[in-house]
N, C-alpha and C positions, 0 to 999 in steps of 0.2 A: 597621597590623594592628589590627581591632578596632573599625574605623570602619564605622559604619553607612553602607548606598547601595541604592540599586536596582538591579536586572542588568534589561534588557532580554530576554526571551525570545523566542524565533524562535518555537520551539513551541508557546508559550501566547497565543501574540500582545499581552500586555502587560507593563508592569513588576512585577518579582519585589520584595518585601523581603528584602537581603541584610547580609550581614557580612563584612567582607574580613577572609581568614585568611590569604593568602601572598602575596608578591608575586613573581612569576619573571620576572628581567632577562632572561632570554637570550632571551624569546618578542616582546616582554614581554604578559604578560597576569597575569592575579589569580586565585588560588583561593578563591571566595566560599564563603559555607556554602552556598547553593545552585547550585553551578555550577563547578567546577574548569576553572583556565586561561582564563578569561574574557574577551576583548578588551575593550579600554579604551572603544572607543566603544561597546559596550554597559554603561557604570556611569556610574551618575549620581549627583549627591549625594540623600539620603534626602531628601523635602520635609518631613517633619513632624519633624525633629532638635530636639531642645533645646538651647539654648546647647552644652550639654557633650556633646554627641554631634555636630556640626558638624564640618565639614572645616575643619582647622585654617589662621589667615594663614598666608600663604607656602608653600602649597599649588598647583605649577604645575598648571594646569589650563588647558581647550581652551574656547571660548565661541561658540556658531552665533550670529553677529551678520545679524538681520536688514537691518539697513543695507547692511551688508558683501556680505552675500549669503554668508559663509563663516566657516572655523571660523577665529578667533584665539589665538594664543598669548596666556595672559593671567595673573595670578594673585590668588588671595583676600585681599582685605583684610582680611573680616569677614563675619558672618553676623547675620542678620535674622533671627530666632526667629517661627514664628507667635504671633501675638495671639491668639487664640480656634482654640478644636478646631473643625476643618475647610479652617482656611488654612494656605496652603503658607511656607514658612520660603523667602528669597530671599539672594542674597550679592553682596555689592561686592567686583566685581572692580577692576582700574586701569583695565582696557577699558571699564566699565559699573557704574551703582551698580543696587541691587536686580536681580540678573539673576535667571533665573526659573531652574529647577535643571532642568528639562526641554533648557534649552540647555547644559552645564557636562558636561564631562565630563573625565577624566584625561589627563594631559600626560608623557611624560618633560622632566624628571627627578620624579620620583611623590613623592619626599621625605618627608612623615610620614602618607603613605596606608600607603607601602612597610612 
């Protein structure tokens, strides 16, 4: 709760700036500040995060592996902060080092997104 991400919009046809404020097991999906009950595959981690706004290690998360052709179970090792205003911040997963945040999205079990 508290973690910065993007929500995917149907409506607007691009990525939202969000905030996850709840997370509901029974669905499961998230109630962002923009978007209540949100499905997972619509949240992405935030690209411009600072250190301390990052999706924390040990963070199950999903990962579109190009190679693969498909999504993998995976999880955060660490994050990659942008260098300079206008680069995207990327993370090492155990699947992949610098994944791009456009591929990452939420996993059960959610653990400290939850």
């Amino acid at each position: 709760v508290g973690l910065r991400c993007r929500y995917w919009s149907h409506t607007h046809n691009c990525w939202l700036p969000a905030v996850v404020q709840n997370f509901n097991a029974s669905e499961p999906s998230f109630d962002l500040d923009v978007r209540q009950q949100a499905a997972p595959e619509n949240i992405s981690p935030a690209t411009d995060a600072k250190l301390t706004e990052a999706w924390p290690p040990g963070t199950s998360v999903s990962y579109k592996s190009s190679t693969a052709n498909q999504w993998l179970p995976t999880v955060i090792c660490s994050y990659n902060a942008p260098l300079a205003p206008g680069e995207n911040g990327t993370y090492n997963l155990v699947v992949r080092a610098c994944a791009d945040c456009d591929r990452i999205r939420p996993r059960a079990p959610f653990g400290t997104l939850a």
